[in-house]
FIGU-172569 format. One record per residue (C-alpha): residue number from 1; chain; x, y, z. Coordinates in pm, 1 decimal, m for minus. Layout:
<recs>
     n   chain          x          y          z
   NUM       A          X          Y          Z
...
</recs>
This chain:
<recs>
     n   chain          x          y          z
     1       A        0.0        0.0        0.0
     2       A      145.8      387.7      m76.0
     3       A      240.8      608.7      226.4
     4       A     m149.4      750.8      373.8
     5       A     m170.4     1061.9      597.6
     6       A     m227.9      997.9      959.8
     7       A     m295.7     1315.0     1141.9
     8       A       26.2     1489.8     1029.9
     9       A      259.4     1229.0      951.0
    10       A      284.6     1003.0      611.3
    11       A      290.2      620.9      677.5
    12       A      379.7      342.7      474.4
    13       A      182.4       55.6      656.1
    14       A      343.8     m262.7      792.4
    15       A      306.2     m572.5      519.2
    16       A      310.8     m944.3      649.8
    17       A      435.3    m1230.6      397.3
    18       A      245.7    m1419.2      195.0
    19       A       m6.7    m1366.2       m8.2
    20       A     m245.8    m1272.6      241.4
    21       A     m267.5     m971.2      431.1
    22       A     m538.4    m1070.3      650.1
    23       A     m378.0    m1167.3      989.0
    24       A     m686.5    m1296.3     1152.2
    25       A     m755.3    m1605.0      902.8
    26       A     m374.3    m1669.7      941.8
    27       A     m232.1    m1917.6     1266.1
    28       A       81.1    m1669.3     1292.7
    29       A      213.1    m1361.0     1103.3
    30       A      521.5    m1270.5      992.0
    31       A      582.1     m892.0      898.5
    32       A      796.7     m771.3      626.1
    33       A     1145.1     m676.7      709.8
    34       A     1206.6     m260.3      628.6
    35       A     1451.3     m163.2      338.4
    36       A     1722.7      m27.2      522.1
    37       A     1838.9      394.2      466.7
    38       A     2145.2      417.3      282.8
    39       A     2418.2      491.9      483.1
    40       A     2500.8      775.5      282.5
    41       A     2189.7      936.6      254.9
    42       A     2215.9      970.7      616.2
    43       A     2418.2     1280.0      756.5
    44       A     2244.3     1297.7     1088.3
    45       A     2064.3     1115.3     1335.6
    46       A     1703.4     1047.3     1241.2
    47       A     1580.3     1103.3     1559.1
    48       A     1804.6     1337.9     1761.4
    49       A     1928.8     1535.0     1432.3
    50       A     2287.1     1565.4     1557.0
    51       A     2511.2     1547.1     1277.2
    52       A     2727.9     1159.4     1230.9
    53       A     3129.5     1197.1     1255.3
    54       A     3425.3      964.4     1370.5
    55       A     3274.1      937.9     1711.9
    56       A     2912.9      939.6     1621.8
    57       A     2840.7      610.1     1504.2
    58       A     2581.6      506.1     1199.7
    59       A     2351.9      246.5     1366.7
    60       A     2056.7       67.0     1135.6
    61       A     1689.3        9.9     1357.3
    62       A     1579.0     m331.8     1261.3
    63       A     1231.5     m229.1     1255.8
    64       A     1220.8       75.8     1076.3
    65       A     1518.3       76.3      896.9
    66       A     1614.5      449.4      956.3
    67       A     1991.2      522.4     1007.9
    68       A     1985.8      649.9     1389.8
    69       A     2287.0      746.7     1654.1
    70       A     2360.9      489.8     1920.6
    71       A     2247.6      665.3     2169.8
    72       A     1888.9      647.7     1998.2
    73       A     1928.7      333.8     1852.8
    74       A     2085.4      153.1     2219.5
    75       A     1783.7      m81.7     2294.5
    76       A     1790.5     m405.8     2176.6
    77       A     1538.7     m674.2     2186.6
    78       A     1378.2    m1016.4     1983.3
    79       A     1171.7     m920.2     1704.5
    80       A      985.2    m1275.6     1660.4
    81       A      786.7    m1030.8     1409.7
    82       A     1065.6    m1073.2     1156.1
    83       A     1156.6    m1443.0     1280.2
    84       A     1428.1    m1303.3     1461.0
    85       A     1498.5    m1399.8     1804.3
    86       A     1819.2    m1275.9     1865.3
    87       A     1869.7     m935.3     2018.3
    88       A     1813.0     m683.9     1757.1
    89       A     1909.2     m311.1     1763.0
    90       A     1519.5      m92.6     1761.6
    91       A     1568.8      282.1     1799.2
    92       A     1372.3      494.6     2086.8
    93       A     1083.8      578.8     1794.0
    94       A      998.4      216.2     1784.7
    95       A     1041.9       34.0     2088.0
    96       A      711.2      114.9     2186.1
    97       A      500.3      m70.0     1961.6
    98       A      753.7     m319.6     1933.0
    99       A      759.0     m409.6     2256.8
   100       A      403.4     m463.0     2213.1
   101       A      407.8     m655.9     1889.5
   102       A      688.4     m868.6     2057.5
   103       A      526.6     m941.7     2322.9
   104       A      225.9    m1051.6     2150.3
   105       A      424.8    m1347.8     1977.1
   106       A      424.9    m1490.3     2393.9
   107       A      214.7    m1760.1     2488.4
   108       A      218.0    m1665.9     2789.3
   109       A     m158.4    m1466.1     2877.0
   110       A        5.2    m1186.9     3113.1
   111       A      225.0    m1063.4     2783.2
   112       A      m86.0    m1027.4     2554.4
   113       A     m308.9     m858.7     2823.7
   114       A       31.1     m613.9     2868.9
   115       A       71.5     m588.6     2506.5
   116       A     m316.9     m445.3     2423.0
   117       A     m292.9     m226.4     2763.8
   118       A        5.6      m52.8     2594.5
   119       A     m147.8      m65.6     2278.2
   120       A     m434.3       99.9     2384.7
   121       A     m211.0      456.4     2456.4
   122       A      m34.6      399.1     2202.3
   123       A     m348.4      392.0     1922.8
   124       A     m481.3      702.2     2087.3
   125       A     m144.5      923.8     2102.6
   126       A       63.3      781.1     1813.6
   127       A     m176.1      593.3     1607.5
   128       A      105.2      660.0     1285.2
   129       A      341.5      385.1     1468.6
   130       A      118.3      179.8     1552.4
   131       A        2.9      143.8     1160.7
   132       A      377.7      113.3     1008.2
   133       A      530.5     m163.0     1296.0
   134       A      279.1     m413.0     1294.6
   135       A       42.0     m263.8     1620.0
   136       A     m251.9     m278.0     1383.8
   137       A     m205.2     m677.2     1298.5
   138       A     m136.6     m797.5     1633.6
   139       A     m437.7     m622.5     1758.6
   140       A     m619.0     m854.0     1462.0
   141       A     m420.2    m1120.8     1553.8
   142       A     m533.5    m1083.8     1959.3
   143       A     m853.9    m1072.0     1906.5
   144       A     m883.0    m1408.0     1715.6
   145       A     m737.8    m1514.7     2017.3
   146       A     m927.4    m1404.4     2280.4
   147       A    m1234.4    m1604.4     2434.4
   148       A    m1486.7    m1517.8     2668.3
   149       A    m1313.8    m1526.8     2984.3
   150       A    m1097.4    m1249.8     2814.1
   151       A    m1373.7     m976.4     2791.7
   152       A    m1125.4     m674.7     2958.2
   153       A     m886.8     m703.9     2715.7
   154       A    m1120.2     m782.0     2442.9
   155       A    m1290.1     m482.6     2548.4
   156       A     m923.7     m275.1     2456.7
   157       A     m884.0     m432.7     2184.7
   158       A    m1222.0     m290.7     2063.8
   159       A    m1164.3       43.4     2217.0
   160       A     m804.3       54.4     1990.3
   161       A     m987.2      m63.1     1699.9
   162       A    m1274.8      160.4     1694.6
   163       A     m967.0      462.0     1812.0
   164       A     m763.6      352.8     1477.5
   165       A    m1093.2      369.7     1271.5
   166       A    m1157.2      707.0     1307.9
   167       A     m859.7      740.9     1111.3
   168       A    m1110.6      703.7      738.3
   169       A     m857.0      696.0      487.9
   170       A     m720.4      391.6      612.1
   171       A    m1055.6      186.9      657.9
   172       A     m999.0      m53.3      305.4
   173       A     m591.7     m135.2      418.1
   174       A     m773.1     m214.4      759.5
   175       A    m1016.5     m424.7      611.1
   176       A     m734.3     m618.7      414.8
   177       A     m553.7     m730.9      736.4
   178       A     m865.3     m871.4      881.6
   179       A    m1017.2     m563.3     1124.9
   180       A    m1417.7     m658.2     1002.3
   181       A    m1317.5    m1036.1     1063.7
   182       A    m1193.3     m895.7     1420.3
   183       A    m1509.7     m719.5     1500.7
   184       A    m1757.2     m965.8     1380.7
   185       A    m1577.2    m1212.5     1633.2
   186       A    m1620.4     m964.2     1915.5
   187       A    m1908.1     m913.7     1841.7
   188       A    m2027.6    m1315.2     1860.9
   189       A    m1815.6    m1326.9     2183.8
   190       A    m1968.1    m1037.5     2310.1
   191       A    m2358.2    m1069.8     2256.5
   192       A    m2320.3    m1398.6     2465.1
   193       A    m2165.1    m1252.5     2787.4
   194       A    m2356.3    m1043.3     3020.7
   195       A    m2288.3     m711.2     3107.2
   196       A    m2103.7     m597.2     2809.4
   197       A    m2293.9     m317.2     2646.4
   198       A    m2013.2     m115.1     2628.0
   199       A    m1784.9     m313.4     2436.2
   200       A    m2049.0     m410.4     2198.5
   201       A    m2159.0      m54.8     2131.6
   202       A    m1790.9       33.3     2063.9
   203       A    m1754.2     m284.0     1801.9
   204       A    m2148.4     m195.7     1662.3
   205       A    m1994.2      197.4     1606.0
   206       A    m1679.3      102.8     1437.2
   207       A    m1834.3     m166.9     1230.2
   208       A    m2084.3      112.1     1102.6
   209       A    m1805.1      311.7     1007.1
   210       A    m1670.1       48.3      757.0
   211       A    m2051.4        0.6      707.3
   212       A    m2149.4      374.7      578.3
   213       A    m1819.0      389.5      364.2
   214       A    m1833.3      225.3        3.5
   215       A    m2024.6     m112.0     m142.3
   216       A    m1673.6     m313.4     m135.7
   217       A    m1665.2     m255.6      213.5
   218       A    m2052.9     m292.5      307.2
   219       A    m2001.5     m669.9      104.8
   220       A    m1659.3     m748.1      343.8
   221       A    m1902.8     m716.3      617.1
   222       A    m2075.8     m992.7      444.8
   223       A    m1824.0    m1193.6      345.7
   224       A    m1728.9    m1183.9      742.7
   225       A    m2018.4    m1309.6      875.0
   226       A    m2194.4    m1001.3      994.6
   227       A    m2513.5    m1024.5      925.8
   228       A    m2600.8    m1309.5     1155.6
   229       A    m2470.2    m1068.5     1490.9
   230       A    m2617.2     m744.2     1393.9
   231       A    m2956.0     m951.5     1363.8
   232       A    m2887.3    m1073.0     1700.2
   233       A    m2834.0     m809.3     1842.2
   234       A    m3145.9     m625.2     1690.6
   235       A    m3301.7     m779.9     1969.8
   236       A    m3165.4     m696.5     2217.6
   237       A    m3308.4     m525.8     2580.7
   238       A    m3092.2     m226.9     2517.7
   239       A    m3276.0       50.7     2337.0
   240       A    m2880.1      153.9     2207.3
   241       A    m2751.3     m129.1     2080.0
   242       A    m3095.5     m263.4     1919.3
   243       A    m3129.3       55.6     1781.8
   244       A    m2706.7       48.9     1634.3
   245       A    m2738.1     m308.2     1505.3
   246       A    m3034.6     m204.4     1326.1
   247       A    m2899.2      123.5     1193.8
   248       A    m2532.1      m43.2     1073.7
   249       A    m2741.0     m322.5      925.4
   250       A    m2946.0      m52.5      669.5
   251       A    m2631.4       57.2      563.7
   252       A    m2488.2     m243.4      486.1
   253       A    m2828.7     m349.6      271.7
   254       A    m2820.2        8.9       96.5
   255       A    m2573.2     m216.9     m169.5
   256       A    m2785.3     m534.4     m323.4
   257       A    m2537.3     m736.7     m366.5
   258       A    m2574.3     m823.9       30.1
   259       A    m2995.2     m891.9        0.6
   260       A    m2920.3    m1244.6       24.1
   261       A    m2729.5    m1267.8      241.0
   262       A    m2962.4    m1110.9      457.8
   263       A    m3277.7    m1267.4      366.0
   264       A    m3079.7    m1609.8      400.0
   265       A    m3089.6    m1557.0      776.4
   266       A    m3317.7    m1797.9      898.5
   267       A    m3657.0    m1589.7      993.1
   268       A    m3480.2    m1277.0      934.3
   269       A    m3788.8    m1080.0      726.0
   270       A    m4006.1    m1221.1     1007.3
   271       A    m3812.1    m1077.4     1285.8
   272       A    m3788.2     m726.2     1081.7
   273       A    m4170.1     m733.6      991.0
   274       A    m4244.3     m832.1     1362.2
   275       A    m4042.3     m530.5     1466.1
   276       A    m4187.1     m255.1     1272.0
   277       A    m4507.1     m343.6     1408.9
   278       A    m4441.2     m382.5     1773.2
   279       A    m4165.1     m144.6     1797.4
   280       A    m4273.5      198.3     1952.8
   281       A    m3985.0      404.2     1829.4
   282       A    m4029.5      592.4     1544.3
   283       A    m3681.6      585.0     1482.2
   284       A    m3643.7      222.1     1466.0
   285       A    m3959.2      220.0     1265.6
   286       A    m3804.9      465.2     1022.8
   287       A    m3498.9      224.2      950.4
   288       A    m3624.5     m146.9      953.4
   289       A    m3845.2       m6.1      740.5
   290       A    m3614.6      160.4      506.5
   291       A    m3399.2     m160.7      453.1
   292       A    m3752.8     m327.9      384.9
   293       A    m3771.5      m58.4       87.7
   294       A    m3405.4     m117.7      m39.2
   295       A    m3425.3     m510.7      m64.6
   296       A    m3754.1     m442.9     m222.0
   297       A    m3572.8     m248.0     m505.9
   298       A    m3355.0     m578.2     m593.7
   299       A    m3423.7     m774.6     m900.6
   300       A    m3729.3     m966.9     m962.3
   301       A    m3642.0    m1271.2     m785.4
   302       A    m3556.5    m1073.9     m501.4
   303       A    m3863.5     m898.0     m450.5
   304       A    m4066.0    m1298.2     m491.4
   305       A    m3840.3    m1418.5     m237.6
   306       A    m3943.0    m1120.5       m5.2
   307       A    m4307.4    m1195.0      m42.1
   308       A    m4274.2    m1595.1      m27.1
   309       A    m4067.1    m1558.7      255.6
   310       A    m4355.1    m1408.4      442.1
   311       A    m4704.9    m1377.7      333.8
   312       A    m4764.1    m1148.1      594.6
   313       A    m4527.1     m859.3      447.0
   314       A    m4828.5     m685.6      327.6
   315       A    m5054.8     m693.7      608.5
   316       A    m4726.2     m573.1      787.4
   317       A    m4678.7     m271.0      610.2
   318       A    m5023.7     m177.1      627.6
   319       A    m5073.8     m187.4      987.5
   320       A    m4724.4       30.6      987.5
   321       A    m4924.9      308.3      781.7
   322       A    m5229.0      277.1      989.8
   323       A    m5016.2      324.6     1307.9
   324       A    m4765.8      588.5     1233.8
   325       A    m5033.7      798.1     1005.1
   326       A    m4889.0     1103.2     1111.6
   327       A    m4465.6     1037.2     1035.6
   328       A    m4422.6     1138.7      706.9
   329       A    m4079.0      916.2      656.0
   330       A    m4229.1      597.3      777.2
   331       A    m4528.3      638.7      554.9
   332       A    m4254.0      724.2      247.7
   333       A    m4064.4      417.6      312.1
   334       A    m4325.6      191.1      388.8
   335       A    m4497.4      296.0       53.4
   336       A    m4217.6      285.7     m148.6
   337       A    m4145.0     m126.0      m51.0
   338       A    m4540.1     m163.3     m166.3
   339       A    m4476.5      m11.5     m447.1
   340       A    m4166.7     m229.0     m541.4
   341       A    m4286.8     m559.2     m459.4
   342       A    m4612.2     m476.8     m652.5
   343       A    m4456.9     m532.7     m963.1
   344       A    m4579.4     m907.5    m1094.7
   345       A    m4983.7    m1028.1    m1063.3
   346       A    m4856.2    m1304.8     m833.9
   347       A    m4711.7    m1080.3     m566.4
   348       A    m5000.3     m877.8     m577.3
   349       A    m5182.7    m1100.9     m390.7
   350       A    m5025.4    m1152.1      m72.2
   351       A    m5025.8     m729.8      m72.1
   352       A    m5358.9     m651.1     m144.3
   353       A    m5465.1     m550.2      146.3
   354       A    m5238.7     m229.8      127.5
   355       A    m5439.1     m112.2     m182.2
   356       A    m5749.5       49.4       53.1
   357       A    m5474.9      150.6      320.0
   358       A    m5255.0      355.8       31.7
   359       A    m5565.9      478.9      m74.6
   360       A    m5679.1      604.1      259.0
   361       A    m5302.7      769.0      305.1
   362       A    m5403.3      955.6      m38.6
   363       A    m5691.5     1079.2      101.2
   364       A    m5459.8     1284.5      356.0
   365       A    m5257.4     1622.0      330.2
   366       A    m4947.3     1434.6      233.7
   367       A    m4588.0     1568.3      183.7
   368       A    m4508.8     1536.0     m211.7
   369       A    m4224.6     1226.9     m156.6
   370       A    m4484.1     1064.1       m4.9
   371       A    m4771.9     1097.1     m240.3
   372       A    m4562.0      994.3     m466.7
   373       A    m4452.5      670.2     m340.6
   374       A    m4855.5      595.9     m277.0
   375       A    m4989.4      671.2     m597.4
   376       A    m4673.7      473.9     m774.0
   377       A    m4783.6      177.7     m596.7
   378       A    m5124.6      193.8     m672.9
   379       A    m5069.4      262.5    m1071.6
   380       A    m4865.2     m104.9     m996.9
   381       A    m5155.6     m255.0     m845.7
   382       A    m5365.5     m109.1    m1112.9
   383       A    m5155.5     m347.2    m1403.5
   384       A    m5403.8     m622.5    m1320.0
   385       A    m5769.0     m599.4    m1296.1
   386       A    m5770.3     m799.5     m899.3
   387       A    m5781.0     m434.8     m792.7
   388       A    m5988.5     m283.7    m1057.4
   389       A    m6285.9     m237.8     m786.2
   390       A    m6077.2      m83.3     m526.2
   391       A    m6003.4      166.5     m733.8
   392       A    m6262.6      249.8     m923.6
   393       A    m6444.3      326.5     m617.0
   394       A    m6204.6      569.9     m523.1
   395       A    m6143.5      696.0     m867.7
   396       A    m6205.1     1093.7     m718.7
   397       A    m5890.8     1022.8     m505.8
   398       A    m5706.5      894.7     m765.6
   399       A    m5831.1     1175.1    m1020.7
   400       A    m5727.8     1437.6     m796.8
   401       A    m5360.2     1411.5     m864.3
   402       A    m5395.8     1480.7    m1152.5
   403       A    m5383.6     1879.5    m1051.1
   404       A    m5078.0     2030.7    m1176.3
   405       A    m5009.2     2173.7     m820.7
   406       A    m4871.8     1817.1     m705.1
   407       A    m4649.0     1825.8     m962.1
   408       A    m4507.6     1656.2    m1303.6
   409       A    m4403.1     1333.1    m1111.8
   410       A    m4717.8     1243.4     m945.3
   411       A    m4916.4     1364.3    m1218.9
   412       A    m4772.6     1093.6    m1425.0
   413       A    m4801.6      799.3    m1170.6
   414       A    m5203.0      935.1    m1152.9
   415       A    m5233.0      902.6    m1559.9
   416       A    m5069.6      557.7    m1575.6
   417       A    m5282.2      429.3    m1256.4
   418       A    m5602.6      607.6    m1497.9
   419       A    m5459.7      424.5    m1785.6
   420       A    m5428.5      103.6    m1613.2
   421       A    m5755.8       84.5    m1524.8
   422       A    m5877.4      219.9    m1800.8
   423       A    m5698.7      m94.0    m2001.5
   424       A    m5903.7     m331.1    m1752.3
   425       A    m6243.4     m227.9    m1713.5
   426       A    m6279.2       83.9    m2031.0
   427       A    m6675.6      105.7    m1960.2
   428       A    m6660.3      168.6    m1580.3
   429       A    m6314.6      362.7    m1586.1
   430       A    m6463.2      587.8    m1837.2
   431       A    m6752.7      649.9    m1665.0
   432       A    m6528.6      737.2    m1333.4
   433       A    m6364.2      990.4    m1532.4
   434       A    m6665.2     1133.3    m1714.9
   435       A    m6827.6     1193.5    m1262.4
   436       A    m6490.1     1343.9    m1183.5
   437       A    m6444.7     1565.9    m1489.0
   438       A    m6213.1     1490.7    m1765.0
   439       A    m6027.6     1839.5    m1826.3
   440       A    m5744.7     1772.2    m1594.1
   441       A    m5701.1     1425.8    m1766.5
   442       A    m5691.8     1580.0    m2092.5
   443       A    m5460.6     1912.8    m1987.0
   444       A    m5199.7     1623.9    m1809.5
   445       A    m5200.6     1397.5    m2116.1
   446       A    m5133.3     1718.2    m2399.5
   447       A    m4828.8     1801.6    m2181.5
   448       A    m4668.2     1479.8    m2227.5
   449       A    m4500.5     1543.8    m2554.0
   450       A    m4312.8     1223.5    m2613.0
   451       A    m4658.8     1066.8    m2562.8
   452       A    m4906.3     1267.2    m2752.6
   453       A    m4623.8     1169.4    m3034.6
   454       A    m4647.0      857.8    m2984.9
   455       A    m4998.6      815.8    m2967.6
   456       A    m5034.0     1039.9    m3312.4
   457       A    m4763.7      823.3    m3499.6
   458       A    m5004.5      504.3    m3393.3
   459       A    m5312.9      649.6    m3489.9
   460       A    m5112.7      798.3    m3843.3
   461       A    m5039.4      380.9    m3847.7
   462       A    m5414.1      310.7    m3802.9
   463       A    m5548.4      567.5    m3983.9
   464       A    m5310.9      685.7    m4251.4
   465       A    m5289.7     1080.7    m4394.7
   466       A    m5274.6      934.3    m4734.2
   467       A    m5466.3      685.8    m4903.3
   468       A    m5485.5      529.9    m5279.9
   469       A    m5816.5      376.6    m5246.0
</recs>
């Protein structure tokens, strides 16, 4: 990876061998030894800055490779790092984390609890050192490590993780050497142990960060194993953390590729569905809700395998609109997954019960992105004639839209609904429109250039200009 910017200071980070990167998949890691500064490029001390001569000695740090004076350069310990136990020269810049990453390589528990306590400082004051000597992969590495009797330093480890993760421009390099792996595992660890909100609201806020950052990322939380955690915790007693899980889960379904991964969770669209209805947070509502809407947007297959999953999705949304009547996002979002999944006859079914419901919304002062979401659903539902009579006893509501005061968007969800119906049942559509009054139709419809077009060029097909016989 090229140098990044931490704070002030550029950093090329540490490399293990191999072709992996990710330490937390691997049984041991083995960093990449520095290329050493010339000699000659070297007139001073790297750290110190006093100038080399006949008494001032050149001295190489194994670990960073910089050309330091003794005195800088005295302390010398086993890197096991580099797969070198002897004692190795490490300057006064880098015994810190080295010590740590050393001591890490011990078998022995009272080294590794010393090693993240240090660590811990370290990530907050100099989190540059800890990236370019290896801090970042033995925190990895520790974690895999750690089991439930470990939850204080488990509980660093997370608090140095989430610390190095606020860090952004770094999240994809950390995601290479296994930190998502590292939380996910906390997380499992975590959910299971009592008393240990804290530590799982610090791995839930981290994990949102890679989470709210780019697709690649949101599908390495996938890959990881993710889903199946932030689910759990969902349910949990703690308003916080249920409310987190939830919120870091959206994100993660705002790219499709993940929708099955989610809906492969066994009862997962149940739980959600159950959730929205008995949930009394608007909030939480608002964002179950919304990743509801976004798997709903998927491909065709996606959006059957939402419905089959749970022939109770439409009821479900329905009772959501009847309860929250008055929260213009919830009614948006809850509209808008209708109106996705209403897009074949077959799904229509289980959902028909949100045609009178989106009708009855309609029939409300609405904000524009919601009207718009309710009458695009029911110019869906209108494709098939099951909800012919539905409609056509509401036709005024319907007809209403079609006022140039809600604008071009809706106006043109209210003509194909109109048209819809119209296609089904001609004779009692027509006669809807003739009760409501038929100027608005016909003002709406001349607007539409690209349509009046078309509809001339078929009826110049039907009915040609010029004729022989």
């Amino acid at each position: 990876m090229a140098t990044i910017r931490i704070d002030t200071e550029q950093v090329t980070p540490a490399k293990v061998e191999g072709d992996s990167q990710n330490v937390f998949r691997a049984s041991k890691f083995v960093l990449m030894k520095p290329k050493w500064q010339s000699d000659e490029s070297a007139s001073a001390c790297g750290l110190c800055k006093s100038k080399f001569n006949q008494i001032r000695r050149r001295h190489h740090c194994r670990t960073c490779g910089r050309v330091l004076c003794a005195k800088c350069c005295s302390n010398k310990v086993p890197v096991p790092q580099f797969q070198m136990d002897s004692l190795e020269r490490v300057c006064n810049g880098c015994m810190p984390v080295v010590t740590c990453v050393t001591m890490s390589h011990s078998e022995e528990q009272e080294f590794l609890c010393r090693a993240v306590s240090s660590l811990e400082i370290i990530c907050r004051d100099n989190p540059a050192s800890v990236l370019a000597l290896g801090g970042a992969q033995t925190l990895v590495y520790l974690a895999r490590k750690m089991s439930g009797c470990q939850m204080k330093t488990l509980g660093q480890i997370t608090t140095c993780l989430h610390t190095l993760c606020l860090h952004s421009g770094v999240l994809l390099w950390y995601s290479e050497i296994g930190f998502i792996d590292a939380l996910t595992h906390i997380l499992q660890i975590s959910s299971s142990v009592q008393d240990q909100s804290g530590m799982i609201s610090e791995a839930l806020d981290t994990l949102r960060i890679f989470s709210k950052t780019s697709d690649s990322l949101k599908r390495k939380a996938v890959q990881c194993g993710c889903i199946a955690p932030l689910l759990h915790l969902g349910q949990s007693d703690n308003p916080f953390i249920s409310l987190v899980s939830m919120t870091t889960l959206g994100l993660i379904a705002e790219c499709s590729a993940t929708h099955n991964a989610i809906l492969s969770q066994k009862n997962a669209l149940r739980d959600l569905l159950s959730r929205v209805n008995s949930s009394k947070d608007d909030k939480d509502v608002e964002i179950v809700l919304r990743m509801i809407m976004l798997m709903s947007a998927g491909n065709q297959e996606t959006k059957h395998r939402i419905v089959c999953e749970d022939s109770s999705v439409g009821s479900a949304i329905s009772q959501v609109i009847k309860k929250w009547p008055s929260h213009p996002q919830i009614l948006a979002n809850a509209a808008c997954a209708i109106a996705n999944l209403a897009t074949s006859c077959d799904d229509q079914v289980t959902l028909q019960n949100s045609v009178i419901v989106l009708l009855q919304a309609l029939s409300q002062n609405l904000p524009g992105y919601v009207s718009i979401h309710c009458i695009r659903a029911l110019a869906n539902f209108a494709k098939y004639e099951l909800h012919a009579n539905a409609l056509l006893s509401n036709f005024p509501i319907i007809m209403q839209l079609l006022n140039s005061s809600y604008g071009p968007l809706i106006n043109s969800h209210a003509l194909r609904c109109i048209f819809n119906v119209l296609q089904q049942r001609a004779v009692d559509a027509s006669k809807a429109i003739e009760r409501c009054g038929s100027q608005e139709l016909i003002l709406r419809l001349a607007e539409r250039e690209s349509v009046m077009r078309d509809l001339l060029a078929s009826m110049d097909r039907d009915a040609p200009s010029i004729a022989t016989e």
